[in-house]
N, C-alpha and C positions, 0 to 999 in steps of 0.2 A: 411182853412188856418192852423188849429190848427195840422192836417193829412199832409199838407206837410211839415209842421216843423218836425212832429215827424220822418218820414222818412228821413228827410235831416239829423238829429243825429242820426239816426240808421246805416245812410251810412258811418257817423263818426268814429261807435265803430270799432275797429282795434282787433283782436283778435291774439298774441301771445304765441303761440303753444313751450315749453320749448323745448331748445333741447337735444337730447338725449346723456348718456356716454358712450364714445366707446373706444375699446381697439383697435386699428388696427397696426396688426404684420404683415411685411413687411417678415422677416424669423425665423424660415424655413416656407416652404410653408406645409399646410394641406396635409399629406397623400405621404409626399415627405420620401425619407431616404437619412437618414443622416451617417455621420461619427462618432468617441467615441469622438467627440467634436464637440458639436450642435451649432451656433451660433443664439441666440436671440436676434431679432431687436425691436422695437415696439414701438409708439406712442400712448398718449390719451386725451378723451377730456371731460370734464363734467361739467352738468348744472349748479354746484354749482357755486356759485356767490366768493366764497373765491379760489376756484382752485384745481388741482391737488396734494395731500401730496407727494405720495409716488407710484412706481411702484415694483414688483417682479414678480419672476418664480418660478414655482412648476414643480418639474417630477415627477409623480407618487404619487401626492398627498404629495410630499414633497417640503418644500419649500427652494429654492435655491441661491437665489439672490432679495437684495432689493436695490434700486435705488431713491433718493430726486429728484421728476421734474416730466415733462411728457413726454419723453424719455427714454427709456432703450436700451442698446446696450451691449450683453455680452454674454459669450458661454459657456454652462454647459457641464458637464461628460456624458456618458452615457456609459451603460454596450449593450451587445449584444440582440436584441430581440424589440418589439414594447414599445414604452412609449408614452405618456399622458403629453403633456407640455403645463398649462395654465399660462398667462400671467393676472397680474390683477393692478388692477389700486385701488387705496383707497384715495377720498377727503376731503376733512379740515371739510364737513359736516356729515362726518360720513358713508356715501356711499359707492360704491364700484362696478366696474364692470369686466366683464373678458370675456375672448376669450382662446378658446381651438383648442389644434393642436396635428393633430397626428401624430408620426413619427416613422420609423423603424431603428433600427443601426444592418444592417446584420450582425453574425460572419463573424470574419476572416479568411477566410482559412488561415492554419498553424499549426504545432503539436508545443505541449508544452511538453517537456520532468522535469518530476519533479526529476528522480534519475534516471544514476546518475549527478552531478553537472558537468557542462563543465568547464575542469581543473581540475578535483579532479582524488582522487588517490584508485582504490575498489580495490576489490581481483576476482577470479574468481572463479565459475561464479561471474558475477555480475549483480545484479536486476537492470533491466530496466521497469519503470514507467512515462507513456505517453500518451497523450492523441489529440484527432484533431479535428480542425472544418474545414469547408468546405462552399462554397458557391453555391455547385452544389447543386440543388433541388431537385434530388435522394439519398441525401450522402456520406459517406465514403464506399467503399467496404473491405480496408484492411490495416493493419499498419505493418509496419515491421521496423527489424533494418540488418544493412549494418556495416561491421568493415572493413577498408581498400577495401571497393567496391565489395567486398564479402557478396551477404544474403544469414544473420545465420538462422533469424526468422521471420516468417511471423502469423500475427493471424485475422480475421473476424474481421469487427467494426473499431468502434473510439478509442479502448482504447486497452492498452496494459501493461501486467506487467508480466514480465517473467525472469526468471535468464538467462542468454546470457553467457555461455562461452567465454573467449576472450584468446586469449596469451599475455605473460609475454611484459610488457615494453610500448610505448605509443603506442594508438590505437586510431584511427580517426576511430570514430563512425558515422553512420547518424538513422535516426529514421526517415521513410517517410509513408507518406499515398499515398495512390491511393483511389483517388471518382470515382462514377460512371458514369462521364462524361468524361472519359476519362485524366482527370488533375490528377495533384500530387502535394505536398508541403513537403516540408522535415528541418529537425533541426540538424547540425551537433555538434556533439559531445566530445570531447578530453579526452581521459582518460588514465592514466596512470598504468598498472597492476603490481604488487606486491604481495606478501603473495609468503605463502610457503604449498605446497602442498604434504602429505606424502601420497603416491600411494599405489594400493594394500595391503591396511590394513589388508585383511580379510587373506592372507597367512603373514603376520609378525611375528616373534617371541613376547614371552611377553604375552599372552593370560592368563588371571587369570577366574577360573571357580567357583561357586558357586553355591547351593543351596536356593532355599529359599521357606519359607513354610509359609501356611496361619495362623493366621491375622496377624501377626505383620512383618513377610517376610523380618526378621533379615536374613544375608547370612551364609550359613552354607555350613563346608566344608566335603567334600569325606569324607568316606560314610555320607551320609547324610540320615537317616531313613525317608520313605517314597516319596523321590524324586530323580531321576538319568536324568545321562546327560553323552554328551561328544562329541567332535568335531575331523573332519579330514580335514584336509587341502591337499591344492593340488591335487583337483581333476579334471580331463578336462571334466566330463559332470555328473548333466548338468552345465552347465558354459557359460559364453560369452567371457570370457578371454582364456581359458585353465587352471586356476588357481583359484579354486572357494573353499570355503570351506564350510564343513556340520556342522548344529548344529543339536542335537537331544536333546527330553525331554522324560520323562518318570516316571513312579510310581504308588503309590498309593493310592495319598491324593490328593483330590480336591483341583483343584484352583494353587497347587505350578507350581513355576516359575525357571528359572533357568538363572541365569547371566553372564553373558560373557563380561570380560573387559580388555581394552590394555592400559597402561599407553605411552601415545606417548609423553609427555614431562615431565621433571622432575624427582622426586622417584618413581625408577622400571624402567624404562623405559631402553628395550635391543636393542636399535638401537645407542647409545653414543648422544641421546640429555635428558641428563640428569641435564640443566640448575644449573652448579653443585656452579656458583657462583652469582646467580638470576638475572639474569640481563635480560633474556629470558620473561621470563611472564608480568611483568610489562609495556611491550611494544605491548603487544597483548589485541587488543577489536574486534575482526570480528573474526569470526570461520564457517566454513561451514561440515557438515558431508552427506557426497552424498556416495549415495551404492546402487547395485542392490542385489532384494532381488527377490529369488524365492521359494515360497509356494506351497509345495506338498499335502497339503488338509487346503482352507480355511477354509470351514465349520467346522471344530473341532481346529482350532486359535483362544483360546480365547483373545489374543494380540501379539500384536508387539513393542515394546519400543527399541529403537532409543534415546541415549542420550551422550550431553558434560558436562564434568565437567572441572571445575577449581578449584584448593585449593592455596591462596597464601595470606600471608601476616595473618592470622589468622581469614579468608575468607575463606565461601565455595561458588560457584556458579553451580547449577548443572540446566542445561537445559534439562529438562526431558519433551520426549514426545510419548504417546505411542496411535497408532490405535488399539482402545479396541472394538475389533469385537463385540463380543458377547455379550458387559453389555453399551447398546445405541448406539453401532455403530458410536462411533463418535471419535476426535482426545482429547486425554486430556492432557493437559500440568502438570509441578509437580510445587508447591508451596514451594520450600525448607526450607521456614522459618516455615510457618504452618506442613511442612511434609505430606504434602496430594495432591490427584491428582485431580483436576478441569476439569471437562467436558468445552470444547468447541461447536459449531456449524458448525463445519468444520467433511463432512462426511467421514467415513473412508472405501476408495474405493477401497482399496487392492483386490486381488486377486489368485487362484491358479496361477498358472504360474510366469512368469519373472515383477517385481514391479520395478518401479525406483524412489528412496527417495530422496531428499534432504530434511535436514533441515538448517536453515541459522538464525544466535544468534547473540549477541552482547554483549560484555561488557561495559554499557557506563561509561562517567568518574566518577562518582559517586560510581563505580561497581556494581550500578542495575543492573540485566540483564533483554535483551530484548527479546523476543521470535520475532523474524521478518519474520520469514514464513514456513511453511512445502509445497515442492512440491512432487506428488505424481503422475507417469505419465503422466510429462507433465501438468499436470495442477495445477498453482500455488494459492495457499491459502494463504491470508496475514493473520497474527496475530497479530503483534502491540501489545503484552502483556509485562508490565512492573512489576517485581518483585524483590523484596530485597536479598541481599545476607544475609546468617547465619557466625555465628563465630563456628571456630572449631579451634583444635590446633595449635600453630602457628608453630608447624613444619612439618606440613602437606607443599609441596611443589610438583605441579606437574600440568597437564591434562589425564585425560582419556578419551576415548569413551567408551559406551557401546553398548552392543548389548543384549535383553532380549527376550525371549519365553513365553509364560505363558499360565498355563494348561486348559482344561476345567471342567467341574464338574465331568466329568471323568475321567477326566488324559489321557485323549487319548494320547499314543504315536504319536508325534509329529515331522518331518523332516523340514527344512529350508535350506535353501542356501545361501552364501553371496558373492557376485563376484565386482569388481571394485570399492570397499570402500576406498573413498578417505577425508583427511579430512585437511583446507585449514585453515591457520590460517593468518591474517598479524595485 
């Protein structure tokens, strides 16, 4: 009797098994892609006896949204690429559970054109910087740009930064890629061209010549003891124009250099843009100096300098930059305030034969200058360097370009060429 009692209360005992907390997210679905705006859905449920506090979302281990309830409904950002979006639940007992999702937001195919700005106003060339994605799974084969349905430029890859020629006055630009699938996407572009371009510099009148000698490489003029020089113009070869002109160096001190400069605005200046009541300079921040250069023996070059000046308002601004063959092989820029020349990491790839320069400056409003690029056949080098202007005389009033040679440890007699020097200013 006492064995079927206990039996019949054992048949009694009920046992209650808690149940468990769950997070169940309705979207996105695990392992689905999504758009740059994810919609999260989700409900939850938990053993606690008090309830549900609070719900949120994390992408990437960041947390993004929080929600009072056991509900969530709401849609997060996401950038391009796979993310990690856990959904968690937190109860009045201190608990907490979570479910994890994983989702892709493919690029967009599309180029972004960062300069120049659609609607703005460059000079020519003008630097075009762009970049593209794609959703073909081979990607990009090439980026180019289009001016009036004409392509100027084409280059390998996703990215693109090159000076682009345009003519005067508005120009519907496009900037398009081709992927490897056969597709394309493109970003059109409006640009208005202006500046003033003074052509064939290197036959102009106006050429000021100098010497200068090691270390302190003060200019000195004819005769100059231990350094000679001198230039002819107008010559048709070698040339690309018909109209090239020679510089030469020579002596017998190590190391000198010899200067060549043409005042194109302002004092000195024999073309009549002698900005004689200032109204000229103050309106100028962009300057471009483009030229072919032809080298009759690299190997004994120990540089080449290529530079703009500005003097105004008791201001100096002198964009100096020179490929220094011989001493690191690299591009250096000038320091006008310190007076000294700073190595770059930009190599300097000159050559015997036909070179093609550009350098492209800035004055910003502040009248810092900016050093914004040296290209060097075809291939463009950014530099983004910002340096201070110096004070000099406040009657100093003008622009020059230069042109410089400079010797080796032997002085080797030295030939150069300069044909299509042209220099853009707006």
């Amino acid at each position: 009797m006492r064995s079927l009692l206990l039996a019949s209360l054992l048949l009694c005992v009920v046992y209650v098994v808690p149940a468990s907390a769950t997070v169940a997210v309705s979207s996105p679905i695990n392992n689905s892609t999504v758009s740059s705006s994810a919609r999260v859905a989700a409900t939850a449920t938990t053993p606690c006896a008090k309830g549900v506090a609070s719900m949120g979302v994390y992408v990437d281990n960041s947390l993004r949204y929080t929600v009072v309830g056991i509900k969530l409904d709401t849609s997060v950002a996401l950038t391009p690429g796979s993310h990690l979006i856990v959904v968690t639940e937190w109860n009045y007992c201190g608990g907490s559970s979570t479910a994890s999702i994983n989702v892709t937001y493919p690029p967009t195919a599309g180029v972004t054109v960062t300069s120049p700005a659609n609607n703005s106003t460059v000079g020519t060339p003008a630097m075009f910087v762009a970049s593209a994605t794609t959703n073909c799974p081979t990607g990009i084969a090439a980026i180019g740009v289009y001016a009036n349905d004409k392509l100027l430029y084409t280059a390998a890859g996703s990215t693109l930064n090159a000076p682009i020629t345009l003519g005067l006055g508005q120009q519907n630009t496009v900037v398009q890629e081709w992927d490897n699938c056969g597709g394309y996407t493109k970003t059109p572009v409006k640009v208005t061209v202006t500046g003033t371009t003074l052509k064939n510099l290197q036959a102009a009148p106006g050429w000021n010549q100098w010497g200068q000698l090691p270390p302190i490489y003060d200019i000195c003029d004819a005769p100059c003891a231990g350094v000679t020089w001198s230039m002819k113009q107008h010559l048709i070869t070698p040339s690309k124009s018909g109209n090239a002109t020679q510089f030469n160096l020579g002596g017998t001190v190590p190391y000198s250099a010899v200067l060549f400069s043409n005042p194109v605005l302002g004092q000195g200046n024999k073309m009549g843009l002698t900005d004689d009541s200032h109204t000229l300079l103050p309106t100028l921040n962009n300057f471009i100096y483009d030229a072919d250069v032809y080298i009759t023996n690299w190997d004994i070059t120990q540089l080449q300098e290529f530079d703009v000046n500005m003097y105004a308002a008791g201001l100096g601004m002198e964009w100096g930059t020179e490929c220094n063959h011989l001493n690191g092989n690299v591009w250096d820029y000038w320091n006008n305030v310190e007076a000294k020349w700073v190595p770059t990491s930009i190599p300097c790839t000159m050559k015997t034969g036909w070179n093609h320069v550009t350098l492209q400056v800035q004055r910003k409003p502040n009248n810092d200058l900016l050093y914004q690029s040296v290209t060097v056949n075809g291939v463009v080098y950014p530099m983004n360097i910002t340096v201070a202007p110096k004070k000099i005389p406040v009657g100093w009033w003008g622009m020059t370009i230069n042109y410089q040679i400079g010797g080796n440890y032997k002085i080797a007699a030295n030939t150069t060429y300069i044909d299509n020097l042209h220099f853009t200013y707006w």
